[in-house]
C-alpha positions in Angstrom: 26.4 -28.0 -33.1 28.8 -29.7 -30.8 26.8 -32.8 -29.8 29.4 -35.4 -29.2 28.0 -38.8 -31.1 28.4 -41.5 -28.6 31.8 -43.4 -29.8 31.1 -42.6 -33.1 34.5 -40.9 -34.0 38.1 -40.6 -32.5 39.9 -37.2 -32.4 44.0 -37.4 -33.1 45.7 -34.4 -32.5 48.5 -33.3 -34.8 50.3 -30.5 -34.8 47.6 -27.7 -34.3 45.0 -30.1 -36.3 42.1 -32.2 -35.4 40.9 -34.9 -37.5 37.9 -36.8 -36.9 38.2 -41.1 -37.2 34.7 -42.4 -37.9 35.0 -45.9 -35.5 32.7 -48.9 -35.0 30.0 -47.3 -32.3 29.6 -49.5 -29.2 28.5 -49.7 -26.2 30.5 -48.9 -23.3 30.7 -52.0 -20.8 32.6 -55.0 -21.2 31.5 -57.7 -23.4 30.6 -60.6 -22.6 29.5 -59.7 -19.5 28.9 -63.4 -18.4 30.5 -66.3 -19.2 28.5 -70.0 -18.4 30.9 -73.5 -19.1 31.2 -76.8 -17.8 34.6 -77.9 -17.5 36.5 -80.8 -15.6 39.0 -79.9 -13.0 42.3 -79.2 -13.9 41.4 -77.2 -17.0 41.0 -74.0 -18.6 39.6 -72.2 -21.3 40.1 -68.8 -23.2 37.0 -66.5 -23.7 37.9 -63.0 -25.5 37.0 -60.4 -23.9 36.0 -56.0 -25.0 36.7 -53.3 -22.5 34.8 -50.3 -24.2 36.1 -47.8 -22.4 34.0 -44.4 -22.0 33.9 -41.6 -24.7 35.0 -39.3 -21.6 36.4 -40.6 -18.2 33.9 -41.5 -15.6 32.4 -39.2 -12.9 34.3 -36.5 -13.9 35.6 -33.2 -12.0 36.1 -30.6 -14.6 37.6 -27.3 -14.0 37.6 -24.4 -17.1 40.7 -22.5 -16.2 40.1 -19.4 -18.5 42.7 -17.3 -20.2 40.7 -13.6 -19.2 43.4 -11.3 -20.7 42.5 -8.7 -22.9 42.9 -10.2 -26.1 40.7 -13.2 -25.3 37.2 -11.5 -25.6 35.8 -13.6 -28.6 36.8 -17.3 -27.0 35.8 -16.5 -23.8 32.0 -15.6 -25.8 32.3 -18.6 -27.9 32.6 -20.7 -24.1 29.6 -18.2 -22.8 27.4 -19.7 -25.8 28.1 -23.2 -25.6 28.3 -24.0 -22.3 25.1 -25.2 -22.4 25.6 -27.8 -24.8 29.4 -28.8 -23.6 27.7 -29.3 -20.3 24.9 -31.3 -21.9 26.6 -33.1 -24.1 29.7 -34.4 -21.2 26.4 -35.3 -18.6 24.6 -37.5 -21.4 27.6 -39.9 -21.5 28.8 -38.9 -17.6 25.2 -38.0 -15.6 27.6 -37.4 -12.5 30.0 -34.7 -13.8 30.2 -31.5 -12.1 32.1 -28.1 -13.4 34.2 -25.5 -11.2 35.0 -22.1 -13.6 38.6 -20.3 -12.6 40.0 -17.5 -14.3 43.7 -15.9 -14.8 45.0 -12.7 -16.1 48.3 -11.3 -15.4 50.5 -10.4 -11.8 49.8 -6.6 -12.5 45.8 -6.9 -12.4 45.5 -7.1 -8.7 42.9 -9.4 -7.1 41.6 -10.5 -10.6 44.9 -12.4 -11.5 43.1 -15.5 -9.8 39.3 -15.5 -9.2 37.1 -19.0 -8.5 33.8 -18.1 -10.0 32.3 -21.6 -9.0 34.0 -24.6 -7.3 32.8 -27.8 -8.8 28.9 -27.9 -9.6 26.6 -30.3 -11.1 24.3 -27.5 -12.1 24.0 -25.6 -15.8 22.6 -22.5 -14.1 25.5 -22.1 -11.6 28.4 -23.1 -14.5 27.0 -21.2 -16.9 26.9 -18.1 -14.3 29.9 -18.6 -13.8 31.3 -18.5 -17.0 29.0 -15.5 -17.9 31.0 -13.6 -15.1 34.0 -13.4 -17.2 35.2 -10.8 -19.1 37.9 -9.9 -21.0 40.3 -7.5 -19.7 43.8 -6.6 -18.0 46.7 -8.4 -19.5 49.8 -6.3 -19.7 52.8 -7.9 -21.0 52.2 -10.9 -23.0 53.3 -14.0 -20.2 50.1 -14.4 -17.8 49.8 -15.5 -14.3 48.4 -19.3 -15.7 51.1 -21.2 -13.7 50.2 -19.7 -10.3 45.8 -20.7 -11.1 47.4 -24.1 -12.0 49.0 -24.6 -8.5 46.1 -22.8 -6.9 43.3 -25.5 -8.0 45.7 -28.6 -7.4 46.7 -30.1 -4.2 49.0 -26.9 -3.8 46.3 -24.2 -3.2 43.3 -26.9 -2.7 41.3 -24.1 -3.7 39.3 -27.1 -5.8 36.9 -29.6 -3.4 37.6 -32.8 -5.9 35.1 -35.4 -5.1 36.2 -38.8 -3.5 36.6 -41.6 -6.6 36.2 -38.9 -9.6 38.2 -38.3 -12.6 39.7 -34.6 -12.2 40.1 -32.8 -15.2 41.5 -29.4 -15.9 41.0 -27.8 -19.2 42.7 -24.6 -19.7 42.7 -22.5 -22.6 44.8 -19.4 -23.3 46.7 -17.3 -26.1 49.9 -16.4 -24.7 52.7 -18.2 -22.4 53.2 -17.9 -18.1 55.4 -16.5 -16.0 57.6 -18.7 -14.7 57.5 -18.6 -11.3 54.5 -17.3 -11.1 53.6 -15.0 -8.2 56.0 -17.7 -6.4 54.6 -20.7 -8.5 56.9 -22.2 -10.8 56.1 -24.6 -13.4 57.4 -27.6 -11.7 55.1 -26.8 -8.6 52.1 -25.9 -10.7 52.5 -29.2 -12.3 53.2 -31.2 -8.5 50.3 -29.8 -7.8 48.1 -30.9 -10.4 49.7 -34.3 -10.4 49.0 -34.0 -6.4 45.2 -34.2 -7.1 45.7 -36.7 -10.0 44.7 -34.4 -12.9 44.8 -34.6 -16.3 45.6 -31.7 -18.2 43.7 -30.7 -21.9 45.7 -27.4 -22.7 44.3 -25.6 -25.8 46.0 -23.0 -27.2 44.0 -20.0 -29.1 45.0 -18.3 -32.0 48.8 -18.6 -32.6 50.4 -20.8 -30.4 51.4 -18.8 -28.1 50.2 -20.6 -25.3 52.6 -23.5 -25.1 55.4 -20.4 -26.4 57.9 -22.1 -24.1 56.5 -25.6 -24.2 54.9 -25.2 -21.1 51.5 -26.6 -22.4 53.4 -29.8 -23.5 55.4 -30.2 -20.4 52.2 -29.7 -18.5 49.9 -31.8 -20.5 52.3 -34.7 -20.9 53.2 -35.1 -16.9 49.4 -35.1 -16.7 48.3 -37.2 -19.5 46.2 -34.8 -20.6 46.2 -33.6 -24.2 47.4 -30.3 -26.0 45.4 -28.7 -29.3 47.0 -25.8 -30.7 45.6 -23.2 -33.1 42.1 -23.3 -32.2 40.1 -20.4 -33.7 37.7 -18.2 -31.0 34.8 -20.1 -32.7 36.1 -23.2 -32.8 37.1 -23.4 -29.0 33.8 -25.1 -27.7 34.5 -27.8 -29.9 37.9 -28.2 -28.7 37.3 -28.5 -25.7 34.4 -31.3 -26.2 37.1 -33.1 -28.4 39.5 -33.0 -25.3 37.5 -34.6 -23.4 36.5 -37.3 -25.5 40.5 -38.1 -26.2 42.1 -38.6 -22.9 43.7 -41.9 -21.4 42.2 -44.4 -20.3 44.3 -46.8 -17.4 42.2 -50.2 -17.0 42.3 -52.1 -14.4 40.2 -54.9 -12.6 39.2 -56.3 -9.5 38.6 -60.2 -9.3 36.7 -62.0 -6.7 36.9 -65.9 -7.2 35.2 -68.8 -5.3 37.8 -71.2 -4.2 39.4 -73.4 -7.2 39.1 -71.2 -10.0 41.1 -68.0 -10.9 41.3 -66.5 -14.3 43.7 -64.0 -16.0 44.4 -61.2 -18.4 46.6 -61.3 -21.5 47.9 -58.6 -22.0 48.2 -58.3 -18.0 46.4 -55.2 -16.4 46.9 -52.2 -16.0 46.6 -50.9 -19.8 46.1 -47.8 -21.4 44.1 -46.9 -23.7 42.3 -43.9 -25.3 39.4 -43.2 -23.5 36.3 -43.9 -25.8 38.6 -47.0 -27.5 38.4 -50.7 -27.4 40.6 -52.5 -25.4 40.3 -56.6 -26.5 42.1 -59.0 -23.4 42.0 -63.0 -23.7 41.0 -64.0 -20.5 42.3 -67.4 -19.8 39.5 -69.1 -16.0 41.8 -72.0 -15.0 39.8 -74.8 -12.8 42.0 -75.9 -10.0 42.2 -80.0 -10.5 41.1 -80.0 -6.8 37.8 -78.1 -7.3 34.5 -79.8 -6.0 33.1 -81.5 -8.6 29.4 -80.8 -9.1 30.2 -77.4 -7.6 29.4 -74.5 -9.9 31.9 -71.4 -9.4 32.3 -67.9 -10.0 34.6 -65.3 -10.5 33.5 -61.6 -10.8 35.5 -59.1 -12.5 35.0 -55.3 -12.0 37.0 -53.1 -14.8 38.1 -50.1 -13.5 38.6 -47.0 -15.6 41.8 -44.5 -14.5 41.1 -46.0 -10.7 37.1 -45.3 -11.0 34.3 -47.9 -10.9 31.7 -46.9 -13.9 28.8 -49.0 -13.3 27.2 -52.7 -13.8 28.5 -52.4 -17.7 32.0 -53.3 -16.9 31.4 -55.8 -14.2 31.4 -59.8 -15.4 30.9 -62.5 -14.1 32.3 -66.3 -15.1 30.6 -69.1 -13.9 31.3 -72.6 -14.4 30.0 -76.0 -13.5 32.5 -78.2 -12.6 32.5 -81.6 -14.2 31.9 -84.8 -12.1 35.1 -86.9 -13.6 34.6 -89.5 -10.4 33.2 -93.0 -11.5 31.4 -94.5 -8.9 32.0 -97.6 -6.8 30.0 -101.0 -7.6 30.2 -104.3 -5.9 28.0 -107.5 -5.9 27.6 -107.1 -1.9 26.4 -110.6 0.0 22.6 -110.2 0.2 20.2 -111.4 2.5 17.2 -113.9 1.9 13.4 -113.1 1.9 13.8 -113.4 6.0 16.4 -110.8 6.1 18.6 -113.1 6.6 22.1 -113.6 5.3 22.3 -117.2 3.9 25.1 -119.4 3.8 25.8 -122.9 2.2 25.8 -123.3 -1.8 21.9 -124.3 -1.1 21.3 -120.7 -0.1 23.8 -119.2 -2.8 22.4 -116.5 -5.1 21.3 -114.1 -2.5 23.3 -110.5 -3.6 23.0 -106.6 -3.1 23.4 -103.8 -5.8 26.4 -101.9 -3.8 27.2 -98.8 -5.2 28.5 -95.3 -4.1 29.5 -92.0 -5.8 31.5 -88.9 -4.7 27.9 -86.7 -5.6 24.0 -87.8 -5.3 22.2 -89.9 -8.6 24.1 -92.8 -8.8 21.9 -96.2 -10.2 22.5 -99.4 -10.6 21.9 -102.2 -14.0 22.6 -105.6 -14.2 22.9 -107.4 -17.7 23.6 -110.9 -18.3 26.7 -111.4 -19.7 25.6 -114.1 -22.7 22.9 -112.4 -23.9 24.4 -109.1 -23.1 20.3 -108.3 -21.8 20.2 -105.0 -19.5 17.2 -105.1 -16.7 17.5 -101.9 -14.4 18.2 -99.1 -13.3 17.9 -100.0 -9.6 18.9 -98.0 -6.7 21.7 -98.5 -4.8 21.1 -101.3 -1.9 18.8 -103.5 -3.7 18.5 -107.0 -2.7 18.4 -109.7 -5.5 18.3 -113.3 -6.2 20.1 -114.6 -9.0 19.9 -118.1 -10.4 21.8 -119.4 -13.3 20.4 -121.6 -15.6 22.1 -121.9 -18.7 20.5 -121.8 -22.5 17.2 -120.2 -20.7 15.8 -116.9 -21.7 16.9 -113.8 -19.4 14.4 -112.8 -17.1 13.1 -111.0 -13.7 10.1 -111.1 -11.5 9.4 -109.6 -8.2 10.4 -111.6 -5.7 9.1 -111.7 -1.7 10.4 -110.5 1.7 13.3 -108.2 1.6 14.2 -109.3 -1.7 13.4 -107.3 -4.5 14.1 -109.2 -7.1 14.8 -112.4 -8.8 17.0 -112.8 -12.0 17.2 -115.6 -14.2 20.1 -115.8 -16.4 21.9 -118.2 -18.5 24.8 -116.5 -17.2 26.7 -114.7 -14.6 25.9 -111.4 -13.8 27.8 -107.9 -14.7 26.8 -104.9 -12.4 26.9 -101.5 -13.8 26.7 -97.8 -11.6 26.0 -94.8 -13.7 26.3 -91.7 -11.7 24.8 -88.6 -12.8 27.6 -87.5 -14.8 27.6 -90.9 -16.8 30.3 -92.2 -15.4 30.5 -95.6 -15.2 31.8 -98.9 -12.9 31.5 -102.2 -13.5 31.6 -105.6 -11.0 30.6 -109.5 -11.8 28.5 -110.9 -10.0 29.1 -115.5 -9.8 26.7 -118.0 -9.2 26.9 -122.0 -9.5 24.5 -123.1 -12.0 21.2 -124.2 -11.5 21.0 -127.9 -9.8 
């Protein structure tokens, strides 16, 4: 009856009305999760990014503060029935949530006023013992001793053991309005003390609404930023109180780790709101820093946090990019050295070159094309030794020459060197010769 369809509708609450939103169902996580690019430095790019934030708030704390007056026999059954199911249905979306169980009645009702059945439990069999334990009785006048169980499970009392890094939750359900102060407890110190342990308050009023009488349930539940549901029937209260959970606000926020020369940001900026189980869409702009290494591939990770909570490897991503090589490489027609090793000298021994080149990263080779013809021999590697005779209106050609010479060109023209690095950047330089005697 009360299985809770993973982000497959939205609950508003009106005045004393729900009224289910069928939405797009997705996954919760953010999406994409990794980002791959090759840019040049100095650059950036925009990738849009989804936050789908979690039907109900991660690793939560969850305390049922019961209304266990007289008057409040059939909700309290309706809770005794379901409990299975609302704790089923909360630990298929949340597996780490736990439930405490406190009741109320009134300041004339002796040690029952305030009773902590469970403190916070990740077992069915304890929470639903715990809710059995309840019954309805007691009461007196209509105001009830809620505000004084409020400041008892916050950081007032710290009658509650909260977990480190969880999501505390207080959902309390009633038909008629508090004392105020309450067995010393006013409202303001109920609600400093819930605020003290960071709760958020889902206040549902049975019946009439008598619980929020005074507009305490408001007050409470907007300091909190819980929610309020008024008018709830006996039978329908299970249900309310899944929908509760399911509607509260979510606070993103993230965490960004980048390697040295890239950065990224958020528009709108973090921290934003949202309601939990909704989509919150951010264009996040990775800038490349003109100084980053090029060649160098680097990577920013992003963890979205959900009301200060981490909730898993879903909302972790990662952006990598490859920086662009925008460096052309160097290229000279060095002096070279004849078959001896020797560097020659004269215009008898002219002709004798080396394929110079040099690049900021690894990959860089070397052509040479004669610049009548336009004829490409090549690629080399950096260093080589050539010979290279010019003889106009002949044919462009190479054979392997001897010694430490590679090569010997024949051109009916000079000579134009060309380095390629990796990247395909390119550098050009001439190389001269007299003409063949």
């Amino acid at each position: 009856m009360f299985k809770l369809l993973r982000r497959s509708l939205a609950v508003l609450f009106t005045a004393g009305a729900m009224i289910a939103v069928p939405v797009i169902a997705m996954a919760d996580g953010v999406d994409p999760a990794t980002v791959n690019e090759s840019k040049d430095p100095g650059t950036s790019f925009t990738v849009t990014k989804t936050v789908s934030t979690p039907v109900i708030p991660p690793k939560p704390d969850i305390v049922l503060v019961v209304d266990a007056t007289g008057s409040m026999g059939g909700p309290i059954n309706n809770v005794k029935t379901e409990m299975g199911n609302i704790i089923a249905t909360v630990q298929a979306s949340q597996p780490e949530a736990q439930f405490a169980v406190v009741s109320y009645r009134d300041e004339g009702d002796g040690a029952s006023v305030y009773t902590k059945h469970t403190d916070l439990t990740a077992s069915t069999v304890t929470a639903q013992a715990a809710v059995n334990a309840i019954f309805a009785g007691g009461g007196g006048d209509e105001p009830e001793a809620q505000l004084n169980a409020l400041w008892k499970i916050g950081s007032g009392g710290n009658d509650i053991a909260f977990r480190t890094g969880s999501s505390r939750i207080v959902v309390w359900f009633g038909d008629a309005p508090g004392h105020d102060p309450s067995l010393g407890h006013t409202e303001a110190d109920a609600t400093a003390s819930l605020t003290g342990v960071g709760a958020q308050v889902i206040a549902i009023s049975v019946g009439a609404n008598r619980l929020d009488l005074t507009g305490q349930a408001t007050r409470i539940t907007n300091a909190t930023g819980g929610n309020f549901q008024s008018g709830i029937p006996a039978d329908g209260l299970s249900a309310a109180i899944l929908a509760g959970l399911s509607n509260l606000p979510a606070e993103v926020t993230a965490n960004t780790t980048c390697d040295p020369g890239l950065s990224v940001s958020f528009n709108p900026a973090l921290p934003q709101t949202v309601m939990s189980g909704t989509d919150l869409v951010l264009e996040e702009t990775v800038t490349v820093d003109a100084s980053a290494t090029q060649g160098a591939t680097l990577t920013c990770t992003t963890t979205f946090l959900v009301n200060g909570n981490e909730v898993g490897d879903a909302f972790v991503q990662t952006v990598n990019v490859t920086v662009n090589d925008i460096t052309p490489p160097t290229v000279s027609c060095g002096p070279g050295v004849n078959p001896d090793g020797v560097t020659p000298g004269g215009w008898k021994n002219a002709g004798f070159f080396q394929m110079v080149a040099a690049d900021n990263l690894p990959g860089v080779m070397v052509t040479i094309t004669d610049n009548v013809t336009g004829t490409t021999f090549g690629p080399y590697d950096p260093g080589t030794y050539f010979k290279l005779t010019q003889a106009p209106g002949s044919t462009p050609g190479v054979v392997p020459f001897e010694g430490a010479v590679a090569w010997h060109f024949t051109f009916p023209g000079d000579a134009t060197l060309t380095a390629t690095d990796a990247a395909g950047n390119t550098a050009t330089a001439t190389c001269s010769v007299p003409p063949k005697k």
